[in-house]
DRENLUM-473811 format. One line per field, with one value per atom (N, C-alpha, C): residue number from 1; x, y, z. Coordinates in Angstrom, 3 decimals, m for minus. Each point is the difference from the previous one (the first is absolute). Layout:
N
seq	NUM	...
u	X	...
v	Y	...
w	Z	...
END
This chain:
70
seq	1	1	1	2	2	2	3	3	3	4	4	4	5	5	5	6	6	6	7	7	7	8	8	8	9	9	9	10	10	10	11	11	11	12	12	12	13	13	13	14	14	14	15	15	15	16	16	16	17	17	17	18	18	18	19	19	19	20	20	20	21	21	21	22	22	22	23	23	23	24	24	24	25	25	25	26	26	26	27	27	27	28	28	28	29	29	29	30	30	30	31	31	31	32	32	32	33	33	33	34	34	34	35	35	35	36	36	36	37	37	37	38	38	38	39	39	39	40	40	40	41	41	41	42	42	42	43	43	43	44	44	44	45	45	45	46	46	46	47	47	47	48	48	48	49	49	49	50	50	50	51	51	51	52	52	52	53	53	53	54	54	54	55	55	55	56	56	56	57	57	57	58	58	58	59	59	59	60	60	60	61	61	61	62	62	62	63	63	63	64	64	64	65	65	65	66	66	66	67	67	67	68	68	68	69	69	69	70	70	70
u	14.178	0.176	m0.491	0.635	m0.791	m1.579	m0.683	m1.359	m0.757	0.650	m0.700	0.640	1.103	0.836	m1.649	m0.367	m0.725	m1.291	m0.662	m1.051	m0.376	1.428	0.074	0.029	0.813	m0.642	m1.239	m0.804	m0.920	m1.066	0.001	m0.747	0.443	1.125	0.447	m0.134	m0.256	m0.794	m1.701	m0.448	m1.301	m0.263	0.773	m0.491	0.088	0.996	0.593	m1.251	m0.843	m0.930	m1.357	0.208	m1.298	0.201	1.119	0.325	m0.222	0.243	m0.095	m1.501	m0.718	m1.693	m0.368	0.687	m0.658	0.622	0.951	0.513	m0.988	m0.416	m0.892	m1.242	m0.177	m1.680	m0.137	0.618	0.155	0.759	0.313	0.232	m0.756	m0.399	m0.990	0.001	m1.075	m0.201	1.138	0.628	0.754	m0.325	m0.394	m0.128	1.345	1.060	1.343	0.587	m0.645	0.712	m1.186	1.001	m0.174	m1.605	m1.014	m0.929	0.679	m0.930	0.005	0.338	m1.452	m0.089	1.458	0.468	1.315	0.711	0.434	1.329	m1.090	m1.436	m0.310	m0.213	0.015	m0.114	1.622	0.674	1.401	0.250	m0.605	0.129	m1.059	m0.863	m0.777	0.881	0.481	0.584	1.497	0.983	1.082	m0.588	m0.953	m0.650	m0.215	m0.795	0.193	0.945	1.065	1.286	0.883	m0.339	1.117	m0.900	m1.739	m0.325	0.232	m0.337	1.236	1.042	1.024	1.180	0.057	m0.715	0.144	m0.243	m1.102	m0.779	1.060	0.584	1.265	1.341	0.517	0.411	0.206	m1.298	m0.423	m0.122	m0.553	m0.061	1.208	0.859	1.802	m0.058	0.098	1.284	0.939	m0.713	1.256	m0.184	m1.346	0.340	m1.244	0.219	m0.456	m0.809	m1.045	m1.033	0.615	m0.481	0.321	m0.608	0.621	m0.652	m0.994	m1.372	m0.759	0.207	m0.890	0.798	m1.406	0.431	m0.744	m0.374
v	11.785	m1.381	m0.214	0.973	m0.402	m0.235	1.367	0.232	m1.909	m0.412	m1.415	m1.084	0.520	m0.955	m0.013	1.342	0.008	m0.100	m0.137	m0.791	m1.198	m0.650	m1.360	m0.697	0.751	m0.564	0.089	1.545	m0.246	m0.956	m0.529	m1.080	m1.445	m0.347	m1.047	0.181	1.116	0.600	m0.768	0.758	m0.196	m1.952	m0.701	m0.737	m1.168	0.794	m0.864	0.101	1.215	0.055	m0.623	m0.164	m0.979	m1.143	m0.670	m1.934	0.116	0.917	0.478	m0.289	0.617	m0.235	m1.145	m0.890	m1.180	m0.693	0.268	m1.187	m0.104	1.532	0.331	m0.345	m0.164	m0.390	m1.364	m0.805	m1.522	m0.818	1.111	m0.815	0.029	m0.823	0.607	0.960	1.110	0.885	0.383	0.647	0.217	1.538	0.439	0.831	1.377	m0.865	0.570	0.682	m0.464	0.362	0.980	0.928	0.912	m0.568	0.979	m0.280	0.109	m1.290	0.351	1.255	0.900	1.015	0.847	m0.117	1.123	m0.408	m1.052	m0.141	0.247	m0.302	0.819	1.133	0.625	1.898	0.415	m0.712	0.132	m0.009	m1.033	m0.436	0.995	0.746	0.806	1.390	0.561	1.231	m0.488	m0.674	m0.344	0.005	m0.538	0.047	1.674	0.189	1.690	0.939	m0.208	0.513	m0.181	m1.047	m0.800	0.642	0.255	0.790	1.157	1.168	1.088	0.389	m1.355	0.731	m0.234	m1.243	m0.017	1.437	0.526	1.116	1.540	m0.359	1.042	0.114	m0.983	m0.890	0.839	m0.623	0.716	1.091	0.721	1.812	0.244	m0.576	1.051	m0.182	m1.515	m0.326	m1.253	m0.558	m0.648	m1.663	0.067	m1.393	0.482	m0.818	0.635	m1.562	0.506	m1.399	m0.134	m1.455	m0.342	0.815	m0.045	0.629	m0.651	0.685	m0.705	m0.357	m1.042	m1.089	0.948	m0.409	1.051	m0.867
w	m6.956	0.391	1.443	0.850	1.506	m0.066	m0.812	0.164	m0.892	m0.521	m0.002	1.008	0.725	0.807	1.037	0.509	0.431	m0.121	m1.028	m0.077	m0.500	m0.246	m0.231	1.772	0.963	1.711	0.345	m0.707	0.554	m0.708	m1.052	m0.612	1.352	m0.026	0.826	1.007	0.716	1.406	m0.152	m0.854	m0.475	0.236	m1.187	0.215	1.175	0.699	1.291	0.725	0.612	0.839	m0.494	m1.729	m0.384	0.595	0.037	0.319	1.688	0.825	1.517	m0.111	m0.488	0.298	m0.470	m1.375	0.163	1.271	0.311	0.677	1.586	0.296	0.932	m0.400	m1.060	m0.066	0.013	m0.132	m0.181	1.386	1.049	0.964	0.745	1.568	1.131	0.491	0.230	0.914	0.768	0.287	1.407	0.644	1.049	0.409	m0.115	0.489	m0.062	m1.655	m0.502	m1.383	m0.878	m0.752	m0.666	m0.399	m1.010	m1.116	m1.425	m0.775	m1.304	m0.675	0.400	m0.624	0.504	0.937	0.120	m1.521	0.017	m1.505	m0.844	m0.315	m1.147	m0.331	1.519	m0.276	m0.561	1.006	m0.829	m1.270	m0.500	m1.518	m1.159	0.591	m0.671	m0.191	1.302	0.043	m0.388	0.028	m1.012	m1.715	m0.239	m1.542	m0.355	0.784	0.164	m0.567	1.163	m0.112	m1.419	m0.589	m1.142	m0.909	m0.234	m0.861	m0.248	1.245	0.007	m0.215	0.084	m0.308	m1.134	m0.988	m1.631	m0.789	0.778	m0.385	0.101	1.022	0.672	m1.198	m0.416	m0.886	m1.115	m1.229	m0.886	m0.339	0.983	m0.249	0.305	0.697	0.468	m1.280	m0.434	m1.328	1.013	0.672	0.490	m0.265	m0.387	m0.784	m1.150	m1.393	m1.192	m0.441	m0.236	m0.672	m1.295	m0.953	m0.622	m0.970	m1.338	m1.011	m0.765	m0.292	m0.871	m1.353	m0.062	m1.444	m0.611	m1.436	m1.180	m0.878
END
C-alpha cells in the first residue's frame, strides 16, 4: 500500500511542476524567476523515477499486473 501511496505523490508531484511551467511560460519574462525548462527537467526525471519504481514493483511482487483476458 505505501509503495502506491508513493507513486500516486509522485504522479501529483509530476503534474504539479507541469502547471509551474505553463504558468511560467505564459507570463512575462522576469529575470528573477526560475526557467521553464527547470520544472520540466523535474517533470522528466519524476516520470523517470515512477517508471522505475513500476518496474521495481513487478519483479519484487509488490504490485501484480492484471491478468490477461483469453
Amino acid at each position: 500500500m505505501l509503495f502506491k501511496i508513493i507513486i500516486i505523490t509522485l504522479m501529483l508531484f509530476m503534474v504539479y511542476n507541469l502547471f509551474r511551467a505553463l504558468f511560467i511560460m505564459n507570463k512575462k519574462p522576469d529575470p528573477n524567476q526560475p526557467s521553464m525548462t527547470k520544472y520540466i527537467g523535474r517533470r522528466l526525471m519524476v516520470s523517470v523515477a515512477i517508471v522505475v519504481l513500476i518496474l521495481i514493483g513487478l519483479l519484487t511482487g509488490l504490485i501484480t499486473p492484471n491478468p490477461r483476458p483469453y
